[in-house]
C-alpha positions as CSV (number, residue, x, y, z in Angstrom):
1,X,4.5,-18.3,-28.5
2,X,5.3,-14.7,-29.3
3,X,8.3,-13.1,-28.6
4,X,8.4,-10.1,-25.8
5,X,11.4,-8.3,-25.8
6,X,12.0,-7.0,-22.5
7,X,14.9,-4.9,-22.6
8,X,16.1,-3.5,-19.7
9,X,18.5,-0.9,-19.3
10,X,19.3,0.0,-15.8
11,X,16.7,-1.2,-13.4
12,X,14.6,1.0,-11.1
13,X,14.4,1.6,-7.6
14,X,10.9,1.1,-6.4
15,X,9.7,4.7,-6.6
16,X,6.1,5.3,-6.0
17,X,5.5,9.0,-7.3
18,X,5.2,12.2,-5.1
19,X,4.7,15.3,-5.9
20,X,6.4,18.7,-4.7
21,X,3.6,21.1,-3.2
22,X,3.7,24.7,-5.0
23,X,1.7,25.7,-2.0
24,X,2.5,24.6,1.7
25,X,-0.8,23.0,3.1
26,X,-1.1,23.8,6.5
27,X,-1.6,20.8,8.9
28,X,-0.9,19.6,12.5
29,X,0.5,17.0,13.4
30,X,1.1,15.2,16.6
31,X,2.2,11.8,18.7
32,X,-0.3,9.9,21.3
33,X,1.3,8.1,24.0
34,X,0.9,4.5,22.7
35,X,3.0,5.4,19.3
36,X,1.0,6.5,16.9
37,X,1.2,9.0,14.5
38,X,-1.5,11.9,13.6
39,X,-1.7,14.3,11.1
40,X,-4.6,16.5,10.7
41,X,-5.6,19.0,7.3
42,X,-8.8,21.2,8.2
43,X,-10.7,22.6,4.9
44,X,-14.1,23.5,5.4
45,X,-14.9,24.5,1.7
46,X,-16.8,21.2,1.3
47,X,-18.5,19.1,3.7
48,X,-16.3,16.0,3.1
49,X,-13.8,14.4,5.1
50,X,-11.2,12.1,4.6
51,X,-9.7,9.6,6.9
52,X,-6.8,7.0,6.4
53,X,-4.3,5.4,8.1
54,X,-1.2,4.2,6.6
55,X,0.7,1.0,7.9
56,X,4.5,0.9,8.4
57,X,4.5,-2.5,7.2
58,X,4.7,-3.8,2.7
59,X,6.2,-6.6,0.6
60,X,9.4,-5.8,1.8
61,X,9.2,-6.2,5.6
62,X,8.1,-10.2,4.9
63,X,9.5,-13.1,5.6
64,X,11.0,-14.3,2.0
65,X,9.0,-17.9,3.0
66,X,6.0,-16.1,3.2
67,X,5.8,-13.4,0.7
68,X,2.3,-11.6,-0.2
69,X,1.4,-11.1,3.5
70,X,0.8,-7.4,3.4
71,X,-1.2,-7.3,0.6
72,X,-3.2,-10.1,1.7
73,X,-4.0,-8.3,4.8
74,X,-5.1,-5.6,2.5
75,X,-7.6,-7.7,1.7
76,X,-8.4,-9.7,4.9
77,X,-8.7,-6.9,7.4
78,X,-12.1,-5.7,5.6
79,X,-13.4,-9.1,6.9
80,X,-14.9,-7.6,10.2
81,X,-13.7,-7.0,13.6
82,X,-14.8,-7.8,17.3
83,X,-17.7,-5.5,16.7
84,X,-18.1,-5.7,13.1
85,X,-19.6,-8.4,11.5
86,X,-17.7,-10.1,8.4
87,X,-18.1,-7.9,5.6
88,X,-19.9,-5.1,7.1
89,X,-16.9,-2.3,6.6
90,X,-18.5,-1.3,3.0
91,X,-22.1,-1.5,4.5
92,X,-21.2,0.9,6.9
93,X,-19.3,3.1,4.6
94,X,-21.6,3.3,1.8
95,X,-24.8,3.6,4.2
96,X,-23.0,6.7,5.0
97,X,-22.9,8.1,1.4
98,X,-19.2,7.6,1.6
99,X,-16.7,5.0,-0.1
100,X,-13.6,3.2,1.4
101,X,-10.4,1.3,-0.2
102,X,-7.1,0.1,0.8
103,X,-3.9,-0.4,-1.5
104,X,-0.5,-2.3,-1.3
105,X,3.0,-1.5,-2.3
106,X,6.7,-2.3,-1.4
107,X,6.7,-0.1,1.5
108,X,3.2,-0.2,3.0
109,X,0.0,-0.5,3.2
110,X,-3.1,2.0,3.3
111,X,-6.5,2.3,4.0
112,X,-8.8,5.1,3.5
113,X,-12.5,6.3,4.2
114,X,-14.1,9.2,2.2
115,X,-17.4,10.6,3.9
116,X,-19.3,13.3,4.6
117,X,-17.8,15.5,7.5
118,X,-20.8,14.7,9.8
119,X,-19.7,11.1,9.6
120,X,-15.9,11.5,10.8
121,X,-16.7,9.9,14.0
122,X,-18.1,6.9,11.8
123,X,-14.6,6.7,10.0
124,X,-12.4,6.4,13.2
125,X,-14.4,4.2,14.4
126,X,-14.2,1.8,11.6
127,X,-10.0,2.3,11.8
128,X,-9.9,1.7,15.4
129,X,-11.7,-1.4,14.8
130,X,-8.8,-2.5,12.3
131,X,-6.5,-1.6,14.4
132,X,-7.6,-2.6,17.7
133,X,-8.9,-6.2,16.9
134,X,-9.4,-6.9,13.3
135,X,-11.5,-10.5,12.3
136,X,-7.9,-13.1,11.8
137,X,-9.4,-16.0,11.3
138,X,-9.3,-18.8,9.4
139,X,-12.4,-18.2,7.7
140,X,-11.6,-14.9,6.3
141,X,-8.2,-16.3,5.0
142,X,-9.8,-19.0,3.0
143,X,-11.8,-16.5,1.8
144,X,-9.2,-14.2,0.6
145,X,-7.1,-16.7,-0.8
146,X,-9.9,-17.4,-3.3
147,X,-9.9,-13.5,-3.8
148,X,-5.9,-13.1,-4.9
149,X,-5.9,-15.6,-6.5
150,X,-8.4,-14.4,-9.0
151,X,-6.4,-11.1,-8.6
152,X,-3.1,-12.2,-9.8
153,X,-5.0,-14.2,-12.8
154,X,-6.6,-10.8,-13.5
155,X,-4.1,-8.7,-13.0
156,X,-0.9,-10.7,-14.5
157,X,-1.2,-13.7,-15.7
158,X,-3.6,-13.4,-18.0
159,X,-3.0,-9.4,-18.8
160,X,-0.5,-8.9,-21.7
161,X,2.9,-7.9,-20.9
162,X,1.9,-8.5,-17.2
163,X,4.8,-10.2,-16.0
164,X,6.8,-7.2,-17.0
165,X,7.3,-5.9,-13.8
166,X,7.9,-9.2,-11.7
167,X,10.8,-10.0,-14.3
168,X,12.7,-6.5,-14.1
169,X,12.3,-6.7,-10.2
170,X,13.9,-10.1,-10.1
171,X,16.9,-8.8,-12.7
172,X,17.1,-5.7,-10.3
173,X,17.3,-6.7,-6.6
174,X,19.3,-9.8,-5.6
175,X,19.2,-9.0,-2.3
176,X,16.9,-6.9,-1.4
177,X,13.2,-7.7,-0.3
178,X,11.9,-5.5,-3.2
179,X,13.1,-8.5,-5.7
180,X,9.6,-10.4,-5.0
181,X,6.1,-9.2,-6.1
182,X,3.8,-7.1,-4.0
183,X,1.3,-9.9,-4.3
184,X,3.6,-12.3,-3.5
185,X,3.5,-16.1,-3.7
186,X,0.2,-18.1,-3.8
187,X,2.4,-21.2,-2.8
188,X,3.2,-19.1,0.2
189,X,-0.1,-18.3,1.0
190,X,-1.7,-21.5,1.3
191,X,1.2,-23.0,3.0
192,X,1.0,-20.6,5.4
193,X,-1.1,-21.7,8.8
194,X,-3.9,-19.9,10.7
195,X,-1.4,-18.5,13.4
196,X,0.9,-17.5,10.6
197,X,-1.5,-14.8,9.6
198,X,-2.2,-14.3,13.3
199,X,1.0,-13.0,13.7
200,X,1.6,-11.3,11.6
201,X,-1.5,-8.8,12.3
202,X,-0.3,-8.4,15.9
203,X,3.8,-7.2,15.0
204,X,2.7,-4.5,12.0
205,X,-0.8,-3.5,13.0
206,X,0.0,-1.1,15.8
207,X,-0.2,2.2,16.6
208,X,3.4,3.1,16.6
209,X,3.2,1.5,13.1
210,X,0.9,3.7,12.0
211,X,0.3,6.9,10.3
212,X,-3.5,8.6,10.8
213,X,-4.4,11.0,8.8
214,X,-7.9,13.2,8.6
215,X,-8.6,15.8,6.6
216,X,-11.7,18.0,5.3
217,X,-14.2,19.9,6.8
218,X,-13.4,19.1,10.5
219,X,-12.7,21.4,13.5
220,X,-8.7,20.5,14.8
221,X,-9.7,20.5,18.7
222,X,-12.7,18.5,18.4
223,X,-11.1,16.2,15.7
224,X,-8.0,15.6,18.2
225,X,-10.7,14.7,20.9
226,X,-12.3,12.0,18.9
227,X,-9.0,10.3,17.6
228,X,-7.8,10.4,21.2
229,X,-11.6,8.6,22.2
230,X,-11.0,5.8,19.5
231,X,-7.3,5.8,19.3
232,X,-5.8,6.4,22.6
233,X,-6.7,3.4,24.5
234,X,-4.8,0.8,21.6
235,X,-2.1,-0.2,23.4
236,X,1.6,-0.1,22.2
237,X,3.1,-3.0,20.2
238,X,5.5,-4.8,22.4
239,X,7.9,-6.5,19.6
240,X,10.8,-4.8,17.8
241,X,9.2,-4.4,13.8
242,X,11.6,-5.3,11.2
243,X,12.8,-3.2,8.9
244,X,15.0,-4.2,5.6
245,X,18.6,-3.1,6.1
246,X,19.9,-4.5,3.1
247,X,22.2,-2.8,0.8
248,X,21.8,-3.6,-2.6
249,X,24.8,-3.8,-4.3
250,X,25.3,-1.2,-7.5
251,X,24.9,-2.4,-10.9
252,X,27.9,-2.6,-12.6
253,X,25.7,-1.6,-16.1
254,X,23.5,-1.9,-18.7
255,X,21.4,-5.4,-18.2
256,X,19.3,-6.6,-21.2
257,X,17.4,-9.9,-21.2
258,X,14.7,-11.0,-23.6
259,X,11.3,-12.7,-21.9
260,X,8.8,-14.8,-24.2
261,X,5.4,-14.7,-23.3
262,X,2.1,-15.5,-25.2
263,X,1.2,-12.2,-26.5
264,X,0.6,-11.1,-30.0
265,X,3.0,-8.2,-30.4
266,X,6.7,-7.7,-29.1
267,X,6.8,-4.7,-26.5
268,X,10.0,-3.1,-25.7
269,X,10.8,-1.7,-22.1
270,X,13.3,0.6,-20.8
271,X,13.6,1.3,-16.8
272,X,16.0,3.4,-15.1
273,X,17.1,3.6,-11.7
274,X,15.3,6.3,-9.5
275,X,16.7,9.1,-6.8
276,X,16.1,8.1,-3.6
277,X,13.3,9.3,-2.1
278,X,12.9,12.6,-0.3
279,X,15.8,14.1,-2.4
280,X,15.5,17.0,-5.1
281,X,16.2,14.6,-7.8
282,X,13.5,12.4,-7.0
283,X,10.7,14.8,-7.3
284,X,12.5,16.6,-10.6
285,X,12.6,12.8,-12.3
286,X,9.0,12.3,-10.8
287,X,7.7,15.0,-12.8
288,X,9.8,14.5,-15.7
289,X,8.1,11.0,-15.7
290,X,4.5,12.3,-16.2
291,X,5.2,15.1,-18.3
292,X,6.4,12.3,-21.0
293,X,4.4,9.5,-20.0
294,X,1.4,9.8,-17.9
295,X,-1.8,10.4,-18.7
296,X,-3.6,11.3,-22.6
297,X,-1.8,14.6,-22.2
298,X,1.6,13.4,-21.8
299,X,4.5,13.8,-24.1
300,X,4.7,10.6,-25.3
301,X,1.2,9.4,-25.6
302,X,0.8,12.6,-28.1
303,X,3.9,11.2,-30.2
């Protein structure tokens, strides 16, 4: 076994990067009556449009007994809905000359469609259909199961260094629910039952949960006709969502810790504490970040 040396100076504050705009965009936004939240960018240089929706709901609103939950849904809720048959989202998508996605993090969870403007209706269609009533079944979860697992293989356990960031979260939160991994625990997931999953789906995947965004090549008025068409008639979640109120407690300094793991060369890692979000120092360490470190052009990749 090879040593790693993880040494970890003071540990972050999940931080997933923003960026200041030089220039405003111009957009509207607006509240329906069951919750949910619209925000709408028209740009009619090309004849593309984007739609996503982003869900209140990531690692950190789970029940520590069931971690990975949101990011299993990230994968589950492409399994078809009431009027979609399993696994037709991408056929629907990519018939269209578009693509689609979704991604996970601590604090939410997103899915997008990219397609040409004349299929907009197409795209809030599909969403509605996620939102409304998704395929939870138990079918699509032994599916999925099959399909993180092979993820977290991929993606840490067999990937050097890839237990990097699981081990600083665990040295950096005690308390809070960013201390587990975004993928969670596969003992969690397999113990967890049909109606677990059930659920879950019906408390986070609301529309006063929710965040819709379009933007492109779209008229406004007409655009706020067709979300109101697919949108408007979701009803309102009825439970009280949970948010995290824990406070983590302050580190009282430097923490260093050394990890072995089977890889061939020692790697040494430093990780700092963030600003919070939405303040001045956050953007200004943001950028600092990917002027040294980001990217072929970055500071230190050119060292």
């Amino acid at each position: 076994m090879k040593q790693l040396c993880l040494t970890v100076l003071v540990l972050l504050n999940i931080a997933f990067i923003g960026y200041a705009q030089m220039n405003p965009i111009a957009f509207e936004e607006y509240d329906l009556d069951n919750g949910l939240h619209v925000i709408l960018h028209q740009d009619n240089s090309t004849p593309v449009v984007a739609v996503s929706v982003l869900y209140h709901v990531g690692s950190k609103n789970e029940n520590p007994d069931r971690t990975g939950f949101a990011h299993f849904f990230e994968h589950l809720l492409f399994e078809g809905s009431e009027n979609i048959e399993r696994g037709q989202f991408f056929k629907y998508v990519q018939g269209a000359g578009g693509t689609l996605n979704a991604n996970t993090s601590n604090d939410r969870t997103f899915y997008y469609e990219k397609l040409p403007s004349n299929q907009l209706e197409l795209g809030l269609w599909l969403e509605s259909e996620r939102m409304m009533h998704a395929k939870v079944d138990i079918t699509g979860v032994e599916t999925q199961r099959e399909v993180v697992k092979e993820e977290r293989r991929q993606r840490t356990e067999n990937q050097p260094y890839g237990t990097f960031i699981e081990q600083a979260m665990k040295r950096a939160f005690k308390v809070h629910p960013y201390r587990w991994p975004v993928i969670g625990s596969m003992e969690h997931l397999n113990a967890a039952e049909e109606q677990d999953y059930k659920d879950f789906y019906k408390l986070f995947y609301v529309p006063n949960n929710a965040t819709l965004s379009i933007a492109g090549d779209l008229d406004i008025e007409q655009t706020k006709m067709l979300v109101d068409k697919y949108f408007g008639p979701i009803r309102k979640g009825t439970q009280v969502i949970p948010r995290p109120n824990v406070v983590e407690p302050p580190l009282a300094g430097e923490i260093r810790d050394t990890i072995y793991d089977n890889v061939q060369l020692p790697g040494v890692f430093q990780v700092y504490r963030m600003p919070a979000q939405g303040t001045e120092d956050f953007y200004a360490v943001s950028m600092l970040s990917d002027l040294l470190s980001q990217g072929n052009s970055s500071r230190l990749y050119k060292a």
